[in-house]
VOFITOR-908154 format. One record per atom (N, C-alpha, C, O, CB): x, y, z; residue in three letters. Coordinates in steps of 0.001 Angstrom, whole numbers, plus 524288, in hexadecimal, padded with zeros to 5 digits. Atoms other than C-alpha are relative to their C-alpha. Glycine has a CB too. Layout:
<pts>
XYZAla ...
</pts>
This chain:
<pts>
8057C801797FFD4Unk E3D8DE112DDB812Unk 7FE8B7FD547FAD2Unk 7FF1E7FF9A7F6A0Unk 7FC79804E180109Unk 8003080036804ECUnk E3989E0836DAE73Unk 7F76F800EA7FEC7Unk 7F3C3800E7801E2Unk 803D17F9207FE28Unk 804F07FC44801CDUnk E2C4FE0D67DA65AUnk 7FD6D7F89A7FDE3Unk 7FFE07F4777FDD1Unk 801C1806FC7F93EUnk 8033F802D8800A2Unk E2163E0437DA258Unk 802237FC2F7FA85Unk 8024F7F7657FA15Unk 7FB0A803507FFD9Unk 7FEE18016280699Unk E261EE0337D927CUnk 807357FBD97FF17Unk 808F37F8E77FBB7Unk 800A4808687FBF4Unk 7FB458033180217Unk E34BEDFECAD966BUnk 7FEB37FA6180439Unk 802197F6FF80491Unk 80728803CE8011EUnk 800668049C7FCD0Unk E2EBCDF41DDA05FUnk 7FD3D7FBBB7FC62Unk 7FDF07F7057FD0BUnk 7FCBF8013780569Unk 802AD803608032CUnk E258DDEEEAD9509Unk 804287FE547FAC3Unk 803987FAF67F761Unk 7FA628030D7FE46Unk 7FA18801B88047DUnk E342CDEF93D8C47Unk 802D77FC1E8013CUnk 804B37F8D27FE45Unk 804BC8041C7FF79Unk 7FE05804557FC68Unk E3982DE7CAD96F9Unk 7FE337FB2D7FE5DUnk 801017F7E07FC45Unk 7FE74800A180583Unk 802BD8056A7FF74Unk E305BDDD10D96C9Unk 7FF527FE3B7F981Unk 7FE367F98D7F970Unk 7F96D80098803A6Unk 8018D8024080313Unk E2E63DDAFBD885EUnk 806E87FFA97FEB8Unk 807D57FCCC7FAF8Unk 7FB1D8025E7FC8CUnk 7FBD18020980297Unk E3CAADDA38D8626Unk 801B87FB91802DFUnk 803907F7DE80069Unk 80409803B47FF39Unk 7FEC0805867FDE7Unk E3F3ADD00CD9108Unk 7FB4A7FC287FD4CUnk 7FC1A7F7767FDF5Unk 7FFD37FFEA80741Unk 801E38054780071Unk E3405DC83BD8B0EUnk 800D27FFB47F9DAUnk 7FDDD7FCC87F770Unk 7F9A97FEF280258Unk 7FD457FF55806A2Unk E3A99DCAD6D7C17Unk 804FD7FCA980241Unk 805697F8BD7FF80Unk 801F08080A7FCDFUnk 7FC44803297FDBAUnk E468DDC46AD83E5Unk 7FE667FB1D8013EUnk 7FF467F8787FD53Unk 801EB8021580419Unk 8038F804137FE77Unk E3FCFDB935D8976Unk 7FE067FC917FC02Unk 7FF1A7F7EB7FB6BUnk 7FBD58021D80267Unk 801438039A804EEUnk E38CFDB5B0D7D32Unk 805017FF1B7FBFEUnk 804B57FB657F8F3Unk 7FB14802DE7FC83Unk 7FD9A802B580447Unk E457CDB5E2D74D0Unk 802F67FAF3802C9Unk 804487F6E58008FUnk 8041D804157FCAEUnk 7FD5C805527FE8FUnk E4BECDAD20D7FACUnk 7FC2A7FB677FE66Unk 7FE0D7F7AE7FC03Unk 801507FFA880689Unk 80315804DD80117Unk E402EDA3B8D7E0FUnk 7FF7D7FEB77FB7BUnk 7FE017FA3E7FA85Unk 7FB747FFEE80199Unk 7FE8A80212803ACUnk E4267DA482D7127Unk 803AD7FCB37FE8BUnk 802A67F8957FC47Unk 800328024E7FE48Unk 7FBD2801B6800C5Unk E4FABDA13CD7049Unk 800417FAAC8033AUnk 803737F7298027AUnk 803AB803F380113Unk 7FF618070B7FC42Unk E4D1BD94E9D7A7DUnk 7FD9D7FD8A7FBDDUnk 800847FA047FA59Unk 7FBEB7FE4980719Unk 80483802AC802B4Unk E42A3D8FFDD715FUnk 8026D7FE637FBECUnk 8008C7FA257FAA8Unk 7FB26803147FE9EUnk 7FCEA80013804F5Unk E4C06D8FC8D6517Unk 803B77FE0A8002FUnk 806AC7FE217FC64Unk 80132803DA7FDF2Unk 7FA47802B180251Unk E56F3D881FD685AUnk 8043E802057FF06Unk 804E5806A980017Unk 7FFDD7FE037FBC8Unk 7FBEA7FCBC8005DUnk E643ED89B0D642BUnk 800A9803697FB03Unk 804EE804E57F961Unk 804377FD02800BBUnk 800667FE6D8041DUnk E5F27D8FE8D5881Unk 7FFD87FD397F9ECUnk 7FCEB7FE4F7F643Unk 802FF802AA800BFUnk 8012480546803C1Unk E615FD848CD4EEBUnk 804C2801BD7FBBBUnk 804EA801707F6EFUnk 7F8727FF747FCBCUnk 7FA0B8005B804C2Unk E6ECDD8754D48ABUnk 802D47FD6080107Unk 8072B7FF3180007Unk 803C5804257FEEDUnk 7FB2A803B67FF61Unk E76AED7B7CD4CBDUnk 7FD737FC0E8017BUnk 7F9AC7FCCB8045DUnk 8049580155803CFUnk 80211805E080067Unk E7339D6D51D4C7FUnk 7FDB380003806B1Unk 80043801BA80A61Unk 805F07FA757FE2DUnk 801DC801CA7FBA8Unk E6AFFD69C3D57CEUnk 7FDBF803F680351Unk 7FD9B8036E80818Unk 8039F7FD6380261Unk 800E77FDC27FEDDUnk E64FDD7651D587CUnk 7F9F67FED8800C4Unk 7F8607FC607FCF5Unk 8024C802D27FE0EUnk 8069A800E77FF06Unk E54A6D7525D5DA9Unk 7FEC27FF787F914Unk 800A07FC1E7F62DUnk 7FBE8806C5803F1Unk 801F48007B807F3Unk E4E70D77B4D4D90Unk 80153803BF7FF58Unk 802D0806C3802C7Unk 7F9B17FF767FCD6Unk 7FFB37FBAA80451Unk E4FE4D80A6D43F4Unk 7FB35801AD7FE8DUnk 7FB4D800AA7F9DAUnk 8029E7FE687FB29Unk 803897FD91804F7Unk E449AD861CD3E28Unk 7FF1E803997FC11Unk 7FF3E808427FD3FUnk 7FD3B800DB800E2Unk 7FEAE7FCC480398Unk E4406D8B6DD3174Unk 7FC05801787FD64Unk 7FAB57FE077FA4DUnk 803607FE657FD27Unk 805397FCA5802CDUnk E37BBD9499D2BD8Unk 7FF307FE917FBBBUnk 803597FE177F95EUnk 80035805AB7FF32Unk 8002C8000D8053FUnk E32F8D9202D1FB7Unk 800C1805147FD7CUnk 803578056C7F972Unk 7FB807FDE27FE80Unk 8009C7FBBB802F4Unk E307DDA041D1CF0Unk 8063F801D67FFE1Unk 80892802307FBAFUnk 7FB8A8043280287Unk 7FA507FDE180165Unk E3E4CDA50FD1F27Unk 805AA7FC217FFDEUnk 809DC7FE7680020Unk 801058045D8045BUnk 7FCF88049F80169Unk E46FDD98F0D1D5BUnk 805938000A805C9Unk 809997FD67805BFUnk 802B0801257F835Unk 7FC957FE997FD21Unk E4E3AD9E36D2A46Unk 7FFFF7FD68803DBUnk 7FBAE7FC8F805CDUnk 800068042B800DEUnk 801188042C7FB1EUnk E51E2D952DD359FUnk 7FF048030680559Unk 800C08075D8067DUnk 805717FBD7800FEUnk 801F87FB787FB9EUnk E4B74D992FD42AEUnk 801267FC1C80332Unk 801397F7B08014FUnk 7F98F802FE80065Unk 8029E802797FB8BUnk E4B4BD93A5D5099Unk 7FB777FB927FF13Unk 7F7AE7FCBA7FC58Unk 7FDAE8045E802F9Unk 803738035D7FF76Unk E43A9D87A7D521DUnk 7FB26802E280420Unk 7FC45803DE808B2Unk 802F77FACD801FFUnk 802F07FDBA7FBA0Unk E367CD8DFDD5870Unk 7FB667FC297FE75Unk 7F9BD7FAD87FA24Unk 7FED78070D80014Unk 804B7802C08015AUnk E2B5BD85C4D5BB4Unk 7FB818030B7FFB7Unk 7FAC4806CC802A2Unk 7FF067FC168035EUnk 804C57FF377FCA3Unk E1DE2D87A1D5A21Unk 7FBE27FFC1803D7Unk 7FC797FB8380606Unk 7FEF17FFEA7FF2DUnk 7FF108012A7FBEDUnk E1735D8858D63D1Unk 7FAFC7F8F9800CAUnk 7F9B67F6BE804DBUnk 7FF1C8064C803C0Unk 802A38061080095Unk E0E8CD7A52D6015Unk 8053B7FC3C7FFB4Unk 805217F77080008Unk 7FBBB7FF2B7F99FUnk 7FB38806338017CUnk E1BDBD72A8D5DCDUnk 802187FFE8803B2Unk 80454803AA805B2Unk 805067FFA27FB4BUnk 7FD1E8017E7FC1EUnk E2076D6B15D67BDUnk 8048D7FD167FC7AUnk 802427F9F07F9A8Unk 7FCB57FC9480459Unk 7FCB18009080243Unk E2DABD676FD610DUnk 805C98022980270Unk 80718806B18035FUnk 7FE3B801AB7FBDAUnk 7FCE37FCA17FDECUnk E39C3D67ACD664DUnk 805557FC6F7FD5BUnk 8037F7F8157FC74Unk 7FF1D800F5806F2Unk 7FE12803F480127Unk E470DD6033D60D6Unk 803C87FF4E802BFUnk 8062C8035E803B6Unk 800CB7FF937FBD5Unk 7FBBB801667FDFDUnk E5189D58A7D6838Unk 802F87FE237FD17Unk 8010C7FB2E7F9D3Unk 7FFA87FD7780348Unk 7FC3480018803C2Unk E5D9DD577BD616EUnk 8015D7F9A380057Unk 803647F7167FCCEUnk 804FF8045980143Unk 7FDF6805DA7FECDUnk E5F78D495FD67E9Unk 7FC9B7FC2380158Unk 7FD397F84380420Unk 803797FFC780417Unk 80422802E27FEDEUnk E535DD449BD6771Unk 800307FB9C7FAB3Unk 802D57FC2E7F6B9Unk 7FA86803F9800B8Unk 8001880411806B9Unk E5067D385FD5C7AUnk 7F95F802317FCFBUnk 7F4DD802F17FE78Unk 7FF817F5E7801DDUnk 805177FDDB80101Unk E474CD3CF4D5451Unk 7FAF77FBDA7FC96Unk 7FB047F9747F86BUnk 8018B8054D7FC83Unk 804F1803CD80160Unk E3AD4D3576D522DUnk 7FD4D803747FB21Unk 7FC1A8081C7FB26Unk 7FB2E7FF03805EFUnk 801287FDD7805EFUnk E3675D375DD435FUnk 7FA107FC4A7FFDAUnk 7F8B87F84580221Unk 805E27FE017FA28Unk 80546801FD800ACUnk E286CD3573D3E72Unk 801667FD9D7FA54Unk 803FB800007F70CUnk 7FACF804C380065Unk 800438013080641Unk E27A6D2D3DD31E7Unk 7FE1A8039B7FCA2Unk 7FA85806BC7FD59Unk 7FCEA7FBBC7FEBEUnk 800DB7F8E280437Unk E284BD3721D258DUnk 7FA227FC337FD70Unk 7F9047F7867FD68Unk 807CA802BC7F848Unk 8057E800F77FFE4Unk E1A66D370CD2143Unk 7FE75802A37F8CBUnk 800F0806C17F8BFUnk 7FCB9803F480657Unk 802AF7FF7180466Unk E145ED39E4D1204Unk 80784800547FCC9Unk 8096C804A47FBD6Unk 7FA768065B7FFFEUnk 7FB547FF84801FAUnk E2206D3843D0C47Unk 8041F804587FDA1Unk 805B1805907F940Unk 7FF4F7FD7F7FD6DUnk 7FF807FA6180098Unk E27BAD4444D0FC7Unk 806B07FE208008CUnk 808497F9F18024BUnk 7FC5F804D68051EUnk 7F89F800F87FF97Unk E3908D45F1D0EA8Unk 800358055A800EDUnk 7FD758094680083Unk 8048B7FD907F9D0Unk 7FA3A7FA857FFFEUnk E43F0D4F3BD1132Unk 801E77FF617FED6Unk 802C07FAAF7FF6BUnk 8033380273802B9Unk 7FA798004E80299Unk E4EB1D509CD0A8DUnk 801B28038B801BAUnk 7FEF9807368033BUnk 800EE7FFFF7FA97Unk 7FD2F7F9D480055Unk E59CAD5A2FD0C4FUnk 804327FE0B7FAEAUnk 807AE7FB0F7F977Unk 8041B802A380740Unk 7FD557FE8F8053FUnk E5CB4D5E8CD0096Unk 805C7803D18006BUnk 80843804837FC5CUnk 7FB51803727FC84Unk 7FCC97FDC87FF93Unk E671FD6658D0535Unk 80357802528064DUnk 802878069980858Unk 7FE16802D17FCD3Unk 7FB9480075803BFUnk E7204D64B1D0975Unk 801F67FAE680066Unk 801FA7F85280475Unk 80456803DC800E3Unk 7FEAA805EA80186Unk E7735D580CD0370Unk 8029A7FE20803CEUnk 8053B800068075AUnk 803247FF027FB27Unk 7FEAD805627FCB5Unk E79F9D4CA4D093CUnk 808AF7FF247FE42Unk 80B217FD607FA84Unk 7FA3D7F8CD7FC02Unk 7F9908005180037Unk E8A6CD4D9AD0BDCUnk 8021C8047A7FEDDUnk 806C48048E7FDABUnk 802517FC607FC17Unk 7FED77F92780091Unk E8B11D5D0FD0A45Unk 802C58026B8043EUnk 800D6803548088CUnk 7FAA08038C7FFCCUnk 7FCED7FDE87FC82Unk E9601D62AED107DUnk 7FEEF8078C8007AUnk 7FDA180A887FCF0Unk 8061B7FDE27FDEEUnk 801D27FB477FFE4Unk E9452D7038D16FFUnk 80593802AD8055FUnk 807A0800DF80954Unk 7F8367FFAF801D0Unk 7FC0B7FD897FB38Unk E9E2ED7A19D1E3AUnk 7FBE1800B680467Unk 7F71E800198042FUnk 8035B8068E7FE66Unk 802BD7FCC87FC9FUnk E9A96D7F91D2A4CUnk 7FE4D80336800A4Unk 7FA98803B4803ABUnk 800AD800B080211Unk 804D07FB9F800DCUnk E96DAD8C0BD267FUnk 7FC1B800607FB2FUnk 7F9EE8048A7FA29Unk 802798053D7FFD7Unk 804AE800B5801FDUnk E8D5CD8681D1C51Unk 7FC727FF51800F3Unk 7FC8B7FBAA80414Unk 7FF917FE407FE41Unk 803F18011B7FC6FUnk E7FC3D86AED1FC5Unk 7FD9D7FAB37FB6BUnk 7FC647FA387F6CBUnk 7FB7B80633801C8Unk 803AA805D680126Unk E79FBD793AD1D8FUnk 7F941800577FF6AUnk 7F5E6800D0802D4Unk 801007FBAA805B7Unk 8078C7FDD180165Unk E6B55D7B62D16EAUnk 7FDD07F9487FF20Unk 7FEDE7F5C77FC02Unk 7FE94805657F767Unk 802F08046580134Unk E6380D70B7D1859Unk 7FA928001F7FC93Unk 7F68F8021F7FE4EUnk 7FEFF7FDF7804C8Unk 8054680052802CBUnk E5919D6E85D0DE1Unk 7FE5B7FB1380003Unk 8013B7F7407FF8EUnk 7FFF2801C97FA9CUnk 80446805CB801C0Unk E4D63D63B8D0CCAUnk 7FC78802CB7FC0FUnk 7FB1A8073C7FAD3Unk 7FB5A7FCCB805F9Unk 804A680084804C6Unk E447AD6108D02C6Unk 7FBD07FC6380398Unk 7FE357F97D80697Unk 802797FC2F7F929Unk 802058031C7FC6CUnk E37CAD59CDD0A57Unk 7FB0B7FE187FB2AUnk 7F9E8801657F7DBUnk 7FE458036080660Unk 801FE802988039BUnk E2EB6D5127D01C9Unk 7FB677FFF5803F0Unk 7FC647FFE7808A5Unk 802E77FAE87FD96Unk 8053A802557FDBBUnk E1E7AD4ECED05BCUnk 8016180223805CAUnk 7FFC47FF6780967Unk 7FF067F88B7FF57Unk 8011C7FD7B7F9C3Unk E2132D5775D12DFUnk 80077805787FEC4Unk 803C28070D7FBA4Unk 804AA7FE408054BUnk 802AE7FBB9801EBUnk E1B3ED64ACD1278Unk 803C1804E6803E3Unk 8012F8081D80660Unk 7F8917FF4D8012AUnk 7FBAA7FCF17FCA5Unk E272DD6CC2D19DCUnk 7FA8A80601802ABUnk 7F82B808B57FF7BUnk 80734802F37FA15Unk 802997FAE87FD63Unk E1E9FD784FD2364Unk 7FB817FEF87FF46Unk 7F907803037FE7AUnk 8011B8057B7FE12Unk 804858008D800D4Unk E120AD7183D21A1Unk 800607FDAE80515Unk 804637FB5780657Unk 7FDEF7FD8F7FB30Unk 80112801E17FBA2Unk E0CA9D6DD9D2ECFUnk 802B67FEAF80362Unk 8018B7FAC9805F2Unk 7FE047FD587FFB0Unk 7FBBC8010B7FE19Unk E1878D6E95D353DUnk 803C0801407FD39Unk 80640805557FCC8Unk 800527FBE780134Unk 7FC9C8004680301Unk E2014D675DD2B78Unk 80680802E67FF2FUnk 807A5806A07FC5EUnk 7FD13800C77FD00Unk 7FB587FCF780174Unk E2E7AD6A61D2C6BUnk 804227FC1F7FF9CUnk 802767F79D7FF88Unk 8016F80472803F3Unk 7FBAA8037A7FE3BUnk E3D0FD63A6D2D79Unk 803F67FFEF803FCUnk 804108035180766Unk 8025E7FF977FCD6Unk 7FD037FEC97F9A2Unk E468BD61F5D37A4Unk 806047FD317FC52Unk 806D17F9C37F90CUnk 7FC717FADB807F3Unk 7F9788003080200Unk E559DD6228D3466Unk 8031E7FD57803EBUnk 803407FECA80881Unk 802EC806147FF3FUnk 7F934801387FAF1Unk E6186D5B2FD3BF5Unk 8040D7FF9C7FF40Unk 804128002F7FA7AUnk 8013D7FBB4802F2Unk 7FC8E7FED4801CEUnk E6DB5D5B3FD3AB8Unk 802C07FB418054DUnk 801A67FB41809FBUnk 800D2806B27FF07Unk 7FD18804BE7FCD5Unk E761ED4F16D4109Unk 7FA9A7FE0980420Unk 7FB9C7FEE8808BFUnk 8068F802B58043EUnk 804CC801B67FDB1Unk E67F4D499DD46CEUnk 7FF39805118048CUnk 7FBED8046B807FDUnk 8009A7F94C802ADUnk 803BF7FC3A7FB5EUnk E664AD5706D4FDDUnk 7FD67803D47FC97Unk 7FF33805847F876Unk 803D7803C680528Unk 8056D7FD0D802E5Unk E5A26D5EF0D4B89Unk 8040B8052B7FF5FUnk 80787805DE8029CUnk 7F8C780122804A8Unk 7FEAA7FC69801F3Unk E5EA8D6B9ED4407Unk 7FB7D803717FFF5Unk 7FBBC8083680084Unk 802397FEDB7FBD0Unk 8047F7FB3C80035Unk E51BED7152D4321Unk 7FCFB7FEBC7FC9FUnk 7FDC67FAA17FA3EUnk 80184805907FEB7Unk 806DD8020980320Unk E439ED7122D3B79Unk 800B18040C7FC26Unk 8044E8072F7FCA2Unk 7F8AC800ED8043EUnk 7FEDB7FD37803C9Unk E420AD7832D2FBAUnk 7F8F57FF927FF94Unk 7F7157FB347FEDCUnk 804E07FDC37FB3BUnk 805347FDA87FFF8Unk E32B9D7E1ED2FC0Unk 7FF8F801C57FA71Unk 803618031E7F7DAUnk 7FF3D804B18043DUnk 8030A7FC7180367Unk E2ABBD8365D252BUnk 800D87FCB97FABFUnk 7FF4E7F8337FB49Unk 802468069A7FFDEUnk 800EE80277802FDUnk E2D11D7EF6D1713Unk 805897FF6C7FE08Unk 8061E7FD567F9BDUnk 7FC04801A67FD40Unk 7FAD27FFA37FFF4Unk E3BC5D804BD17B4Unk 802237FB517FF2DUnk 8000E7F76480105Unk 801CE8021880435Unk 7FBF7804D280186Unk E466CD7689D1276Unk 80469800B07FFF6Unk 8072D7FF4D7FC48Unk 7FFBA7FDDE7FB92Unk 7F9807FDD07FF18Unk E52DDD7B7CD1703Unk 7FF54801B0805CCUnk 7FB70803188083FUnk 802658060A7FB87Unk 7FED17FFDE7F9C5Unk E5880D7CB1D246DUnk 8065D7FFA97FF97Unk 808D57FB917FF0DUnk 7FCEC7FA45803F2Unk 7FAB2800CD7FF0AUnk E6679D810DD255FUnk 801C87FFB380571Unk 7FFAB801BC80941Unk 802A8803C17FD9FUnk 7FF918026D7FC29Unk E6F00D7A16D2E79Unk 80556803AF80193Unk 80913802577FEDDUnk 8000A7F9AE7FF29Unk 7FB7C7FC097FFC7Unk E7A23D860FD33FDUnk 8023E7FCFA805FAUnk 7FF057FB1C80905Unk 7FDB8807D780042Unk 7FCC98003E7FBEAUnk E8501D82A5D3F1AUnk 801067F8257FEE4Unk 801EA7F6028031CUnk 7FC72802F5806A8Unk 7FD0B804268005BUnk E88F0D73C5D3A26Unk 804CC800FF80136Unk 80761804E78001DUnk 7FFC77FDE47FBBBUnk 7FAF3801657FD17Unk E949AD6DB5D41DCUnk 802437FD187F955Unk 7FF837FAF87F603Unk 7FF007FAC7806FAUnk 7FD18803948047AUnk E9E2ED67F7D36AAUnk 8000F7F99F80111Unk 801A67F7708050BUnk 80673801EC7FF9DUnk 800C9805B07FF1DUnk E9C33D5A85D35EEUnk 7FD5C7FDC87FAC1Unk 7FE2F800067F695Unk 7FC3D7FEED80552Unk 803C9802088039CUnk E929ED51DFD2D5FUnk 7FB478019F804E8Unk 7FB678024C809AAUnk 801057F8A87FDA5Unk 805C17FF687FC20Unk E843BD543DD321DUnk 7FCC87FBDA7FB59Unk 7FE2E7FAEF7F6D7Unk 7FC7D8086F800DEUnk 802778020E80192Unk E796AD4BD3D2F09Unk 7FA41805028000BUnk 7F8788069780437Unk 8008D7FAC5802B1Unk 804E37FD4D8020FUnk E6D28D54EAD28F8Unk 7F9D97FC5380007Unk 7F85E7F98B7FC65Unk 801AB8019B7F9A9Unk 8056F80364801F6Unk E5F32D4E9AD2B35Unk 7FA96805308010FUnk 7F9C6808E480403Unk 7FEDC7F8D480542Unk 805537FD017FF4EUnk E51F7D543AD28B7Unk 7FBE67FC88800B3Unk 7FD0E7F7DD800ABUnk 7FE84803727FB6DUnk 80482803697FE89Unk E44A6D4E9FD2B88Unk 7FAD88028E80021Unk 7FAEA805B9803BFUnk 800DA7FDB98051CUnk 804B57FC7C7FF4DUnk E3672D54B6D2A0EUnk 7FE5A7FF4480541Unk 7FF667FBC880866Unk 7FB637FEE17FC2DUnk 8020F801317F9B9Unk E2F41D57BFD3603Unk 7FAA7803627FE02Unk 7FA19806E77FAC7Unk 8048A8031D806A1Unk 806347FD7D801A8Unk E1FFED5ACDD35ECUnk 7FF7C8021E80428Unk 8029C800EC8079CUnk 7FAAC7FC4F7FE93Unk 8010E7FE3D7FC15Unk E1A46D6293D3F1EUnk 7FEC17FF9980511Unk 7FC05802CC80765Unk 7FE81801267FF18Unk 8018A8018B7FADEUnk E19C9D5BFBD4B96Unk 8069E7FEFC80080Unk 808227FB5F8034AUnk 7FAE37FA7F800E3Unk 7FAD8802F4800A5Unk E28FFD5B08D48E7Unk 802B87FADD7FF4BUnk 807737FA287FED5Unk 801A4800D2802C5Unk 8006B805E87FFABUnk E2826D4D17D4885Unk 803C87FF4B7F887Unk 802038017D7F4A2Unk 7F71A7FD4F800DAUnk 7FDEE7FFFA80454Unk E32F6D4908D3CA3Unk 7FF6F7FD787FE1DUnk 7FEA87F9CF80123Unk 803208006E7FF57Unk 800E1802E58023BUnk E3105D4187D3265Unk 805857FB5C7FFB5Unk 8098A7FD7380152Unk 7FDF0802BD7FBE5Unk 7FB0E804217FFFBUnk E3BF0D3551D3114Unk 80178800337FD1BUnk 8063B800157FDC4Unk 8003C7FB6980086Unk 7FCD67FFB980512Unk E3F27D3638D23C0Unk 8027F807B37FF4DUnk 8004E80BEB7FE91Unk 7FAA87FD8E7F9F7Unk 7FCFA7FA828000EUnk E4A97D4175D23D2Unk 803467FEE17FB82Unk 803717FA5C7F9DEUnk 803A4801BB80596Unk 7FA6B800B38015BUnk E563CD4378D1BA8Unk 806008030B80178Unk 8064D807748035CUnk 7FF78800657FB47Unk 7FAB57FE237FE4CUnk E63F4D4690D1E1EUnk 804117FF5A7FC43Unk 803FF7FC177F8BBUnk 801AE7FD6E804A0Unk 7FB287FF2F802A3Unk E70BED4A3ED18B7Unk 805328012A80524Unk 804E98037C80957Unk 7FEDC805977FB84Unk 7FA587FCA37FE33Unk E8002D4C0ED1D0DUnk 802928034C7FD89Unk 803C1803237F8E0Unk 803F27FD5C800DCUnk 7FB7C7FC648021CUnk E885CD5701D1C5EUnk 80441801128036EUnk 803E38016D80836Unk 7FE168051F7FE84Unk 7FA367FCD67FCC7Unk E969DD5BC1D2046Unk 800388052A800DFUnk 800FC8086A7FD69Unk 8053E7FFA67FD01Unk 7FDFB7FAF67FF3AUnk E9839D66E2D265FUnk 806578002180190Unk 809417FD1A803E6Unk 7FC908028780452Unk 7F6E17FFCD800C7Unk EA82DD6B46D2527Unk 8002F806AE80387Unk 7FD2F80A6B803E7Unk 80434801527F492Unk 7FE9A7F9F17FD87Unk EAEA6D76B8D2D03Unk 801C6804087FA64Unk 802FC808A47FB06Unk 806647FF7080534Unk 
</pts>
């Protein structure tokens, strides 16, 4: 016989099930290997999470789409300062990407950047953050580009980029 208290146990654990599947649809393949949906990375704890939207952003990225850039606007840059341009890396090194961003206000009204790695989106980097490590590179050369993106995701055209080797 089941009693009133294990039928109301029932039901909140199938809908504790339910919501983590709809979580886990919503998030992609998690964002650890090139051509994963985004990355997003907190300002407060510098830790990479699931790409989760809010629920005002319509934003979504295709890995094979061309991407239409807005002209960069009050003479704002990126740089990645790190890691140099021809920097060889094993495979179990984790590849840290740092920028420096000039006249753009990183977590202000949006305001964030978007990472790629051989032209497929790697993921967005939120809040006031300037690092975004890049874990599960194939050995090869990769091409590194960054690019600001304001809050309507819309990217600015002026990016920069670097190559590196990754070695077994």
């Amino acid at each position: 016989m089941i009693n009133k208290n294990n039928s109301i146990r029932f039901w909140l654990l199938i809908a504790l099930l339910l919501g983590g599947l709809f979580l886990a649809a919503c998030s992609s393949s998690g964002g650890t290997e090139p051509g994963a949906e985004d990355t997003v990375t907190e300002d407060e704890d510098h830790e990479d999470t699931d790409h989760e939207h809010e629920e005002d952003q319509d934003h979504e990225h295709d890995e094979n789409e061309a991407h239409d850039r807005i002209p960069t606007e009050g003479g704002a840059t990126i740089s990645i300062t790190s890691p140099e341009d021809g920097a060889t890396f094993n495979t179990l090194d984790q590849v840290l990407v740092e920028v420096t961003v000039e006249n753009f206000d990183l977590g202000e009204d949006g305001n964030h950047w978007h990472v790629y790695v051989d032209g497929v989106s790697y993921g967005m980097v939120m809040g006031g953050n300037t690092d975004q490590a890049l874990p599960g590179l194939e050995p090869g050369e990769h091409e590194i580009s960054v690019f600001m993106s304001i809050g309507s995701h819309e990217e600015y055209e002026d990016g920069n980029s670097v190559t590196i080797m990754v070695e077994e």
